[in-house]
C-alpha positions as CSV (number, residue, x, y, z in Angstrom):
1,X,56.9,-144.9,-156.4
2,X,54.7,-145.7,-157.3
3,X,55.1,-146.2,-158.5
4,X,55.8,-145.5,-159.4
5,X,54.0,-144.0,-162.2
6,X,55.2,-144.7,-161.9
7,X,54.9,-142.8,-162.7
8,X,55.4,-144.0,-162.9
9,X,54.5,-146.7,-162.4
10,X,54.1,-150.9,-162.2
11,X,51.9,-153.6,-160.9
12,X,48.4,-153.7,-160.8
13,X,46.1,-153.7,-157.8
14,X,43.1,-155.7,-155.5
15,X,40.8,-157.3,-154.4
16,X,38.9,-157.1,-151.5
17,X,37.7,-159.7,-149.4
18,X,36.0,-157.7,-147.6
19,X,32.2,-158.1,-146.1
20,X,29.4,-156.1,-148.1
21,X,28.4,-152.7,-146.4
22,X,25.4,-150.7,-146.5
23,X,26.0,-147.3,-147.1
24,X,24.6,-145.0,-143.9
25,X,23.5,-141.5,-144.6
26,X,26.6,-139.6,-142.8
27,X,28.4,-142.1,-145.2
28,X,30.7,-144.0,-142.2
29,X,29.1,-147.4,-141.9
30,X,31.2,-150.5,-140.9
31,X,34.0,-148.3,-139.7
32,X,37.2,-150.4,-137.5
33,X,36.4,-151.3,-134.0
34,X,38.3,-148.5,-132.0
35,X,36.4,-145.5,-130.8
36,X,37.0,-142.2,-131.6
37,X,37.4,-141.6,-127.7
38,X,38.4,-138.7,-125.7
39,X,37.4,-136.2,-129.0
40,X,35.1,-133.7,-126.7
41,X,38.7,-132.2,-124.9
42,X,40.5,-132.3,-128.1
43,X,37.9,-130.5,-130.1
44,X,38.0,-127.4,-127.6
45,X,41.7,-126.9,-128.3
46,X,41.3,-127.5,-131.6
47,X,38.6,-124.9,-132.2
48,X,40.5,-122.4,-130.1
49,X,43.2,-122.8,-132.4
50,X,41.2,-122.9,-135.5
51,X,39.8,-119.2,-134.4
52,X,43.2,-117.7,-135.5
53,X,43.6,-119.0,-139.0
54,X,42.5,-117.0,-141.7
55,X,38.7,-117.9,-143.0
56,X,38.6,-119.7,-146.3
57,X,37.5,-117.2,-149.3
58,X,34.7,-118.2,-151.5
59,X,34.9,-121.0,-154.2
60,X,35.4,-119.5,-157.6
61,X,32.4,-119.9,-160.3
62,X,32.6,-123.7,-160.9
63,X,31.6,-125.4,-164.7
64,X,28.1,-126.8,-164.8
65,X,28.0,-130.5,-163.6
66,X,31.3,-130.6,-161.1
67,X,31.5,-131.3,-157.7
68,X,32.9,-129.1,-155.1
69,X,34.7,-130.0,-152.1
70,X,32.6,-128.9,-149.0
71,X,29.3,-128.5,-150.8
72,X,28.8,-131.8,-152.3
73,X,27.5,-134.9,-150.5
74,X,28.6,-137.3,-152.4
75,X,30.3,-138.1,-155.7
76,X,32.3,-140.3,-157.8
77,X,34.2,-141.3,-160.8
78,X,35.0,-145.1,-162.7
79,X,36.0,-146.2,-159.9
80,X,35.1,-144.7,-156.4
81,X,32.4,-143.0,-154.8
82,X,33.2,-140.3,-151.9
83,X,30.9,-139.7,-149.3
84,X,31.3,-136.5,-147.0
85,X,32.0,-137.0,-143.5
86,X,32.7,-135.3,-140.0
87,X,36.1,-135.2,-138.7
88,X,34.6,-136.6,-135.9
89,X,33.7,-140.2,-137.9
90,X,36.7,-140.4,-138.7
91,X,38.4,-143.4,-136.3
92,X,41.5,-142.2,-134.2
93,X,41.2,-138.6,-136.1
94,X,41.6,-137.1,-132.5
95,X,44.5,-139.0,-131.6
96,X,46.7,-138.6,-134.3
97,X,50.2,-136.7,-134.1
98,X,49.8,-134.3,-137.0
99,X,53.2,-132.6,-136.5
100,X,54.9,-136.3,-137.9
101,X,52.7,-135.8,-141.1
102,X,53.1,-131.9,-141.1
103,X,57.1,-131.6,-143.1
104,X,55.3,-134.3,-145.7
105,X,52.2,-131.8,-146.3
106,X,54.4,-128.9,-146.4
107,X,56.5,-130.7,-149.3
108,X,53.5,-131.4,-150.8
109,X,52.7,-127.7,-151.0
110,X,55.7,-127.1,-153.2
111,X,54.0,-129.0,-155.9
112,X,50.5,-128.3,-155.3
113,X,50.8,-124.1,-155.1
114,X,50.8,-124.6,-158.9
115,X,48.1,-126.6,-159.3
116,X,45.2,-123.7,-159.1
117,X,44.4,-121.1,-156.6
118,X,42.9,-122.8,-153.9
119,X,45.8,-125.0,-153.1
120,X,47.9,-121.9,-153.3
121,X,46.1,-120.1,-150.5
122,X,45.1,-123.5,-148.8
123,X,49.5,-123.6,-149.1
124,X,50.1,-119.8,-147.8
125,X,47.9,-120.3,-145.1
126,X,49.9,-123.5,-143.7
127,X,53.2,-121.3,-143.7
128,X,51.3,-119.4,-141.3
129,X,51.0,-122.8,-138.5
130,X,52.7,-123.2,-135.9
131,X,54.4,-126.4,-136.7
132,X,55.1,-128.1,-133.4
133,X,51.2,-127.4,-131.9
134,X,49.3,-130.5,-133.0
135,X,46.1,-129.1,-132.2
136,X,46.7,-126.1,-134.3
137,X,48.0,-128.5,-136.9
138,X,44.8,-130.5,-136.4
139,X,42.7,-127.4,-136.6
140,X,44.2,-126.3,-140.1
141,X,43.0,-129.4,-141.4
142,X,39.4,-129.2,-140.0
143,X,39.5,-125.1,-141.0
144,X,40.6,-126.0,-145.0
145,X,39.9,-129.0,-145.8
146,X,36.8,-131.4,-146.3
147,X,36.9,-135.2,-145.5
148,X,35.5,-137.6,-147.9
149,X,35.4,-141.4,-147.3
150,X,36.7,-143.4,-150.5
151,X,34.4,-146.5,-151.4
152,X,35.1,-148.7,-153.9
153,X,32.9,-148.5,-157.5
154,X,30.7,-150.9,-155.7
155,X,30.4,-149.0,-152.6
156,X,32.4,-151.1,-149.8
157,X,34.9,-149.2,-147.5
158,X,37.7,-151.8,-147.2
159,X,40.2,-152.2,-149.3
160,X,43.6,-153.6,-148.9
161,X,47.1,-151.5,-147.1
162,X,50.2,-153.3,-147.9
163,X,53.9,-151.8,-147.1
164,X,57.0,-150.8,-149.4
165,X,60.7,-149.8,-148.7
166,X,63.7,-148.6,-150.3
167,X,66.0,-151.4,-150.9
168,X,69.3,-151.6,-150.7
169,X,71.9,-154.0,-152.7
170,X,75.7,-154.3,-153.6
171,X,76.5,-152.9,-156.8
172,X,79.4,-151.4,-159.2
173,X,80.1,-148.8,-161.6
174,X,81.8,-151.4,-163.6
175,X,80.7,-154.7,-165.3
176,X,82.5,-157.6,-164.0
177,X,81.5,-160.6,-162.3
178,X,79.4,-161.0,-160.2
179,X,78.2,-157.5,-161.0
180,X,76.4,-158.6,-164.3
181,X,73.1,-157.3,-164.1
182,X,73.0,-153.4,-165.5
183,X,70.5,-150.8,-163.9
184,X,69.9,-149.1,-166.8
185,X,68.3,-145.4,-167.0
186,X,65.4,-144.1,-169.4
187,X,66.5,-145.1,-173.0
188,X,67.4,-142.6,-175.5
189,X,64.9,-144.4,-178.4
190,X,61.7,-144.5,-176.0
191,X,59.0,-142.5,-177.7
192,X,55.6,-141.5,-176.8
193,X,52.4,-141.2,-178.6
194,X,49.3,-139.7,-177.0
195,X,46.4,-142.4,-176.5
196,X,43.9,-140.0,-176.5
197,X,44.9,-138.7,-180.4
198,X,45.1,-142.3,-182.0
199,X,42.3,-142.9,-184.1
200,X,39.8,-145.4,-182.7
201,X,40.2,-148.9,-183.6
202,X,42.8,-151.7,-184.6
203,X,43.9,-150.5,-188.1
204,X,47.4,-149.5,-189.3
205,X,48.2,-145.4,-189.5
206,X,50.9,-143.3,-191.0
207,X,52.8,-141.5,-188.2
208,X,56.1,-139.2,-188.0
209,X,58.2,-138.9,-185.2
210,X,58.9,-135.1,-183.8
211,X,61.6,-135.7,-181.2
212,X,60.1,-137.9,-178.8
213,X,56.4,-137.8,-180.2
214,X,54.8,-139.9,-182.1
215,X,51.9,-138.3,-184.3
216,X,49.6,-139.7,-186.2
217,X,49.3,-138.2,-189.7
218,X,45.2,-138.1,-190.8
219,X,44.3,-138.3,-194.4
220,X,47.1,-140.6,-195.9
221,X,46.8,-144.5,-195.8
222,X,49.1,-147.4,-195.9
223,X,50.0,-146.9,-199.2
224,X,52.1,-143.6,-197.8
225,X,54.5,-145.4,-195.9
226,X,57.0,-145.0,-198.2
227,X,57.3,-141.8,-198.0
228,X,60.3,-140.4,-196.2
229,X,59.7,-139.7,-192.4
230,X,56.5,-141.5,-192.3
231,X,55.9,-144.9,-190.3
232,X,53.4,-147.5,-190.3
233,X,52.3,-147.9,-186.4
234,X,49.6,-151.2,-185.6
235,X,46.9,-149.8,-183.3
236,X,45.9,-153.1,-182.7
237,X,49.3,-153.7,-180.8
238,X,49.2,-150.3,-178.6
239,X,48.0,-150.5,-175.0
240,X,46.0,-147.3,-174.6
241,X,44.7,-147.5,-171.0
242,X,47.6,-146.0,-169.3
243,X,46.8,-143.8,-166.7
244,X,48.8,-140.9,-168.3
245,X,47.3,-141.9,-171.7
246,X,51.2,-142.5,-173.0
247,X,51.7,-145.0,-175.2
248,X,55.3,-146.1,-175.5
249,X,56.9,-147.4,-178.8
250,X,60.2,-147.2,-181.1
251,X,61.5,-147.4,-184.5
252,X,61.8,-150.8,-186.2
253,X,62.6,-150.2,-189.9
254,X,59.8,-148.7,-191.1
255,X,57.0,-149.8,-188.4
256,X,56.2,-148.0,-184.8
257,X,56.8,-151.3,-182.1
258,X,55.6,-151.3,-178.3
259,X,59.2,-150.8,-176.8
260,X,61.0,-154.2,-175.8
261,X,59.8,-156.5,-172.9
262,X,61.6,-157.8,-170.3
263,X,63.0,-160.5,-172.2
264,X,64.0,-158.6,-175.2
265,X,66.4,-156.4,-173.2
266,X,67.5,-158.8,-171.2
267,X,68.7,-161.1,-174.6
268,X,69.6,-158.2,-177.1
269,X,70.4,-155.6,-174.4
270,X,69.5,-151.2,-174.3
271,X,72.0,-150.2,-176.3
272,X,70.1,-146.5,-176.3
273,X,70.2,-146.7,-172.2
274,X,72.9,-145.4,-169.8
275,X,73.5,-148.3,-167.3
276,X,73.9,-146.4,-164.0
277,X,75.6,-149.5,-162.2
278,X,75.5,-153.0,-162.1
279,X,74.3,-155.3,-159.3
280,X,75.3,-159.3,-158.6
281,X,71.0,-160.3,-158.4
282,X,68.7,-160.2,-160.9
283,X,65.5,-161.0,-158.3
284,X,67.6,-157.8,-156.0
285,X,67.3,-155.4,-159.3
286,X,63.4,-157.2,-160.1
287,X,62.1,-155.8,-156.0
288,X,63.7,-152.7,-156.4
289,X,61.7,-152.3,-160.0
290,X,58.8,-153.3,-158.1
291,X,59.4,-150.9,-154.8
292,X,60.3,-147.8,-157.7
293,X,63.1,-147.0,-155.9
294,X,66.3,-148.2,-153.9
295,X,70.0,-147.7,-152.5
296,X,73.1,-149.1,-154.2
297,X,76.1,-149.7,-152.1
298,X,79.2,-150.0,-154.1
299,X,82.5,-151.5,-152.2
300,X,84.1,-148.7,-151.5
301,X,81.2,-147.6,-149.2
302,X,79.9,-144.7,-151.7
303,X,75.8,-145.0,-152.4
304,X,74.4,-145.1,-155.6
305,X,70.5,-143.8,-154.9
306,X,67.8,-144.4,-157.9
307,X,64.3,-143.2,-158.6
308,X,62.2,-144.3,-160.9
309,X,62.4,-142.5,-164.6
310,X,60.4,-144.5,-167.1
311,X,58.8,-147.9,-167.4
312,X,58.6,-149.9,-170.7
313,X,54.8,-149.4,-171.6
314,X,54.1,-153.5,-171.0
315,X,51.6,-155.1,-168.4
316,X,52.9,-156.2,-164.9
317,X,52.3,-160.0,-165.2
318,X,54.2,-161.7,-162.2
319,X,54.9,-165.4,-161.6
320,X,53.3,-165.3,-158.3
321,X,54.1,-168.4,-156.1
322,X,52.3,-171.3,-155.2
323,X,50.7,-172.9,-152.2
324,X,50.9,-176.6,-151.4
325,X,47.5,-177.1,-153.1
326,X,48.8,-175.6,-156.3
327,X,47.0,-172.3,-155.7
328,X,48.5,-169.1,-155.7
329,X,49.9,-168.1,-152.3
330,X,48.5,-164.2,-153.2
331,X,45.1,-164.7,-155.2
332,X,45.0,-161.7,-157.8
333,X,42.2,-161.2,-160.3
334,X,42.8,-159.3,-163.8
335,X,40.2,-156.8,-163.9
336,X,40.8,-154.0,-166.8
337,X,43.9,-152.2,-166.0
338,X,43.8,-153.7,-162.4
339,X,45.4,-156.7,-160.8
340,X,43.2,-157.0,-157.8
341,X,44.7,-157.9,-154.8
342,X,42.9,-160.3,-151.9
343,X,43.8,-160.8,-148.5
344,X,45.9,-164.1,-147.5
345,X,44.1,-166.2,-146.0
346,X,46.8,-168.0,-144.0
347,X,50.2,-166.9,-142.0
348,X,52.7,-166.7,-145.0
349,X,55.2,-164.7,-142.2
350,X,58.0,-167.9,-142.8
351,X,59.6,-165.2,-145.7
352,X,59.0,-161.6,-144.8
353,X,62.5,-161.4,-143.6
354,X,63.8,-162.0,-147.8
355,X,65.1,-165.3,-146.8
356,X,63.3,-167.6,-148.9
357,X,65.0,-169.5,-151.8
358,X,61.9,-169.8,-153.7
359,X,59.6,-166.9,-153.0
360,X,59.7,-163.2,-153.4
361,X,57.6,-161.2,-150.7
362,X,56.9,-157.2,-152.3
363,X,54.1,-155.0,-151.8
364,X,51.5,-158.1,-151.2
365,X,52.4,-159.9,-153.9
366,X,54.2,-163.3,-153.0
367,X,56.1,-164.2,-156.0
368,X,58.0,-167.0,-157.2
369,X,61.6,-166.6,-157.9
370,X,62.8,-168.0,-161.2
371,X,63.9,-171.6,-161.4
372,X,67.0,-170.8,-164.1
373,X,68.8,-167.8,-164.2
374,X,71.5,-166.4,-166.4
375,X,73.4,-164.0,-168.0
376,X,71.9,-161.2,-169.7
377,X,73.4,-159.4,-172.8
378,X,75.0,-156.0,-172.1
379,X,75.8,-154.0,-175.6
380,X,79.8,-153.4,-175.2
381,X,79.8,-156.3,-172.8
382,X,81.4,-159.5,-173.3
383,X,79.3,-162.0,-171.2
384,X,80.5,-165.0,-169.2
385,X,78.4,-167.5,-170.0
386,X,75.3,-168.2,-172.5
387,X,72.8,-165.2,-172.5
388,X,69.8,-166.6,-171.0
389,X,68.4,-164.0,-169.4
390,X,67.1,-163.7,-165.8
391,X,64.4,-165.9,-166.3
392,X,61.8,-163.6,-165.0
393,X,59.1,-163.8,-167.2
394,X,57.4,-160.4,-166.0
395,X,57.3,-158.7,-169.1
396,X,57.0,-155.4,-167.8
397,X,60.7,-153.0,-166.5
398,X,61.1,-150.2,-165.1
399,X,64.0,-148.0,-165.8
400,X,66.1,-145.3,-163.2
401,X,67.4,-142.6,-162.8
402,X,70.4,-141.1,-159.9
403,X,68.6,-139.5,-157.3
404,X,70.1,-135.8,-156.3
405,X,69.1,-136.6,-152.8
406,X,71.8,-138.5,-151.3
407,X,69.8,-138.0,-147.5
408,X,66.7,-138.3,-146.9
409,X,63.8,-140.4,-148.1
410,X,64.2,-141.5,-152.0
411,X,62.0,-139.7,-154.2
412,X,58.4,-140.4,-155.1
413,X,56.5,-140.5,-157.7
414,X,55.1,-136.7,-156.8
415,X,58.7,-135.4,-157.2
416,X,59.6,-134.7,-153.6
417,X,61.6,-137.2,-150.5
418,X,59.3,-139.4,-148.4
419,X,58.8,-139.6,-145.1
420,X,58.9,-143.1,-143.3
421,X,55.7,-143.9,-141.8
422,X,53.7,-140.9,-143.4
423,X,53.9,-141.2,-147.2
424,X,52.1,-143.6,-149.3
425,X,51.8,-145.4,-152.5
426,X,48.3,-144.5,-154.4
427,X,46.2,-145.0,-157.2
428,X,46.4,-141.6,-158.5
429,X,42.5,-142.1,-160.4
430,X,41.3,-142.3,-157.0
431,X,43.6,-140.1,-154.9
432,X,45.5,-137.4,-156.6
433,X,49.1,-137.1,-156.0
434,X,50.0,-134.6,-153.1
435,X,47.2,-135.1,-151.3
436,X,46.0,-136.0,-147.6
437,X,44.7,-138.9,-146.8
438,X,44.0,-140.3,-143.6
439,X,44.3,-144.4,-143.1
440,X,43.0,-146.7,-140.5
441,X,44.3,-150.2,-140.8
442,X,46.6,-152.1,-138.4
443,X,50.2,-152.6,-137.8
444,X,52.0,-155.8,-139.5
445,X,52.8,-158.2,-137.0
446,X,50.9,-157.0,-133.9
447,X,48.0,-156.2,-135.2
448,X,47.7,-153.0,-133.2
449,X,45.4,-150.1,-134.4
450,X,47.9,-148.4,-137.4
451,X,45.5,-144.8,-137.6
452,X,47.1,-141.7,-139.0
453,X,47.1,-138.7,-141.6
454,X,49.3,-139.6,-144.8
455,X,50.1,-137.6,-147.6
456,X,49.9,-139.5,-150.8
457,X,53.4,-138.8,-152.6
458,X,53.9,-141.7,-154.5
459,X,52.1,-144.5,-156.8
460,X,52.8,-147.7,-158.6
461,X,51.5,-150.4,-161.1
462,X,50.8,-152.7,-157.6
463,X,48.5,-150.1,-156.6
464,X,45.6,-150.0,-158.6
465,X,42.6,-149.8,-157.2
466,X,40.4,-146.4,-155.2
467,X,40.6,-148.2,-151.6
468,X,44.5,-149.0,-151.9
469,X,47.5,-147.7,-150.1
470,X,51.1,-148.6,-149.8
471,X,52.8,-147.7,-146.5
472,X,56.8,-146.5,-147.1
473,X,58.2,-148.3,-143.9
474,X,61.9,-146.2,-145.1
475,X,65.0,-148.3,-145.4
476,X,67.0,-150.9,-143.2
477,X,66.0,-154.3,-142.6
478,X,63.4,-153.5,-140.1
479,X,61.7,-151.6,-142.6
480,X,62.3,-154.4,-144.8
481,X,60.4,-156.7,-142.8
482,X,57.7,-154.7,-141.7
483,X,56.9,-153.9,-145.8
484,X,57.0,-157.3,-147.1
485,X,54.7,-158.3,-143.6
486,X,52.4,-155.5,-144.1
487,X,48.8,-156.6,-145.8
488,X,46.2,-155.3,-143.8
489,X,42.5,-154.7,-144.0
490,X,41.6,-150.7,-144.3
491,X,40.0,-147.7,-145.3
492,X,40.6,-144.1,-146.4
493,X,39.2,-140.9,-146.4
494,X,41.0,-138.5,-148.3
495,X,41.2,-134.3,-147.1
496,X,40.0,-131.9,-150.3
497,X,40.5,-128.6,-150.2
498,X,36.9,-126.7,-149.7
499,X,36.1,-125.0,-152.7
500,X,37.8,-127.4,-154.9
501,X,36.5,-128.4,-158.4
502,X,36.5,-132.3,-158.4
503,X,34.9,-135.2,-160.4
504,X,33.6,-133.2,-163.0
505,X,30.6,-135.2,-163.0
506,X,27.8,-135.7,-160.5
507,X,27.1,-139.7,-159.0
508,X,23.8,-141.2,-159.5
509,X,21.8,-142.8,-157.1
510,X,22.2,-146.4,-159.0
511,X,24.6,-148.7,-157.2
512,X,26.8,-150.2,-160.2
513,X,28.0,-154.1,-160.4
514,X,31.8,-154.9,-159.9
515,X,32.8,-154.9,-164.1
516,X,30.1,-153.6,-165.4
517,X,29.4,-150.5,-167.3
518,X,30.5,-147.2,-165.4
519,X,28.7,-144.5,-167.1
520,X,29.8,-142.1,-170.1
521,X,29.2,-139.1,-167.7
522,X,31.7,-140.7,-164.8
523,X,35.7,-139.3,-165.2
524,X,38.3,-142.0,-164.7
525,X,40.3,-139.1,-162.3
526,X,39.2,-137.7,-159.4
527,X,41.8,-134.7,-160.2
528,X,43.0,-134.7,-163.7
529,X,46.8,-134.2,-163.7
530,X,48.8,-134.0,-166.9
531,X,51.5,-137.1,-166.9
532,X,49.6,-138.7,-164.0
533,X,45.9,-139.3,-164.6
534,X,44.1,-137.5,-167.5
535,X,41.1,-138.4,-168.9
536,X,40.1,-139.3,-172.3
């Protein structure tokens, strides 16, 4: 949450280190070492039960060039490939306790009946289950929906599976010390422009604002800008690749600006935001940016709960932390609009419990906390102490709003609660919001086999990348620890609904290099969704 973007939406995502694969024809090469034992008993019951659910109708006339779920092979977009396989390939499918995932999929279904007539009858039809017979449960999936292994753009299976949690920090409705730091909710001056209407290249345009929008104005030039309501907007200063195409700006005088960084509200303040609360620690309010969500306890024992509501339009650049050889202790790589995320190599387990003076442990990133830290300027506020600002010099922020759901998991990215242990954090180009998606990784700590069905409810600028997943461990301080512990090796296969229209174009048979060239027939989303992942 998302992340959320997130949504929503914040960090950037990975890299694998994982060992080159060579793709088998039912598509399930290099799979995890445990066995998909004892599937022969639980295949009878699930077949009885499948025998009482209602047959799936016919896919509807599809345009020329998609893919359909159930039909097609294999396809794939910027960046994954899917490759159909059996239920059966998939590694601890038969073991799996589908009733824990079944409330999370039936939220789901309260966002996805509107997204086109097979998820509304796939939706109807799960009404119809008997929610407390797992093999029934089990048999639903195998009667509706096709699996589909998610490789990366250059075909390996393994990605990386890291954790998240809600937070929870002291906090007030009133600005006093040490409650200096305001949470502040979607500003009032934040507007949009469309990435995919701006004219192609770097040059200055006339634009007018309608309400929130920002649109361009063709046939008039630079020397228009004095005209009243017009604005000169740089293109050479937008960031266009934004998964919902949304690039965010506001008014300076007569110019459109990206909207303020980090450390331009931190040092002149929001004075367009509501501030929701204040908390007492400005690395506290920079995880629970980074998690999308979190809990605010005032003193009086009343909880404050926040979701994610907008995000300032900038990059997620981290100071990640340092190893003793002056390496950093998480190796990212910038790659496009991915930070991509490797595998530690050695036992960094001496801060996952949040204890660490100098080191912040979120989502697989291990990130240095700042050296100086100050006061921030509040408009209306008169500040003890210089303004210096937190001294986080992640440019990005993400901004809140109250959460109507005072029990319960906080809310994702896809709109509805999530459920501990059973909803993730996706890349939404890769795996569409709402969706199943079935994980085999293993468990921070112990190392055990971690195998189950997930429903992908949430996203985040950390997760970037089509064989990435963020665990939500819930809340509490076991939850804590298991998040910040969690970085595992894994893979994915995600459950599309037969019949579906996806990818709308074909793969080739040409393995593509890591950064090169993509195609101009390839989509960037697996599942266009307006707000979320569109495509140019």
């Amino acid at each position: 949450m998302n992340t959320t973007p997130s949504p929503i939406p914040f960090i950037s995502a990975l890299r694998w280190a994982a060992t080159a694969a060579a793709m088998l024809a039912a598509g399930c090469a290099n799979m995890p070492p445990t066995a998909n034992a004892g599937a022969g008993a639980s295949d009878t019951a699930a077949s009885a039960a499948a025998a009482s659910l209602t047959t799936t109708p016919p896919p509807s006339p599809r345009p020329a060039g998609s893919s359909t779920a159930g039909q097609a092979r294999t396809f794939s977009t910027q960046l994954a490939t899917y490759t159909s396989v059996s239920f059966d390939a998939v590694p601890g499918w038969a073991r799996d306790d589908f009733s824990e995932s079944w409330p999370a999929f039936l939220g789901s279904c309260k966002v996805l009946t509107g997204r086109g007539a097979e998820w509304k009858d796939v939706c109807a039809r799960a009404l119809r289950v008997d929610s407390k017979n797992n093999s029934a449960i089990r048999a639903f999936f195998e009667q509706e929906f096709s699996a589909y292994q998610i490789r990366d753009d250059d075909r390996k299976p393994d990605g990386v599976v890291t954790g998240y949690f809600e937070p929870e920090i002291p906090g007030s409705r009133q600005y006093a010390a040490p409650f200096i730091y305001p949470v502040y909710g979607q500003p009032e001056d934040m507007l949009f422009a469309d990435a995919r209407k701006l004219p192609a290249g770097n040059g200055t345009v006339a634009a007018k604002v309608e309400g929130r929008n920002v649109v361009v104005q063709t046939g008039l030039s630079t020397r228009d800008m004095g005209a009243p309501g017009l604005y000169a907007l740089d293109l050479s200063a937008v960031t266009r690749d934004t998964l919902d195409r949304k690039v965010r700006l506001r008014i300076e005088g007569k110019q459109l600006l990206p909207y303020y960084t980090r450390e331009e509200i931190e040092t002149k303040g929001a004075p367009n935001a509501r501030v929701l609360a204040f908390v007492s620690s400005a690395t506290a309010l920079y995880e629970m940016q980074i998690q999308g969500s979190g809990r605010i306890k005032l003193a009086n024992g009343e909880i404050i709960r926040v979701a994610y509501a907008e995000q300032n339009g900038q990059p997620f650049r981290p100071t990640l932390a340092q190893a003793a050889n002056g390496k950093p202790r998480s190796p990212v790589k910038v790659r496009g609009s991915s930070i991509e995320l490797q595998l530690d190599d050695g036992d960094e387990d001496d801060d996952v419990g949040g204890t660490s003076t100098s080191t912040i442990r979120t989502r697989g990133f291990t990130l240095a906390r700042p050296t100086a830290s100050g006061a921030v300027l509040v408009p209306g506020r008169r500040t003890a102490g210089p303004v210096i600002g937190s001294g986080i010099k992640d440019p990005s922020y993400v901004f809140f709003k109250e959460s109507p759901s005072p029990s319960g998991g906080p809310v994702g990215a896809f709109g509805v609660p999530l459920s501990a242990g059973r909803s993730i954090a996706v890349d939404p180009r890769s795996t569409p919001l709402g969706y199943p998606v079935f994980v085999s990784t293993r468990a921070p700590g112990t190392g055990a086999p971690m195998q189950r069905l997930t429903i992908a409810q949430d996203t985040g600028g950390a997760i970037r990348g089509a064989v990435r997943a963020d665990y939500f461990f819930g809340n509490g301080q076991q939850a804590a620890n298991n998040a910040r512990r969690m970085k595992e090796r894994g893979q994915l296969w995600i459950l599309l609904p037969r019949g579906l229209a996806v990818a709308t174009a074909a793969v080739s048979s040409a393995i593509r290099t890591r950064g090169g060239p993509v195609g101009a027939g390839l989509p960037q989303c697996l599942v266009p969704t307006e707000g979320v992942c569109v495509d140019d």
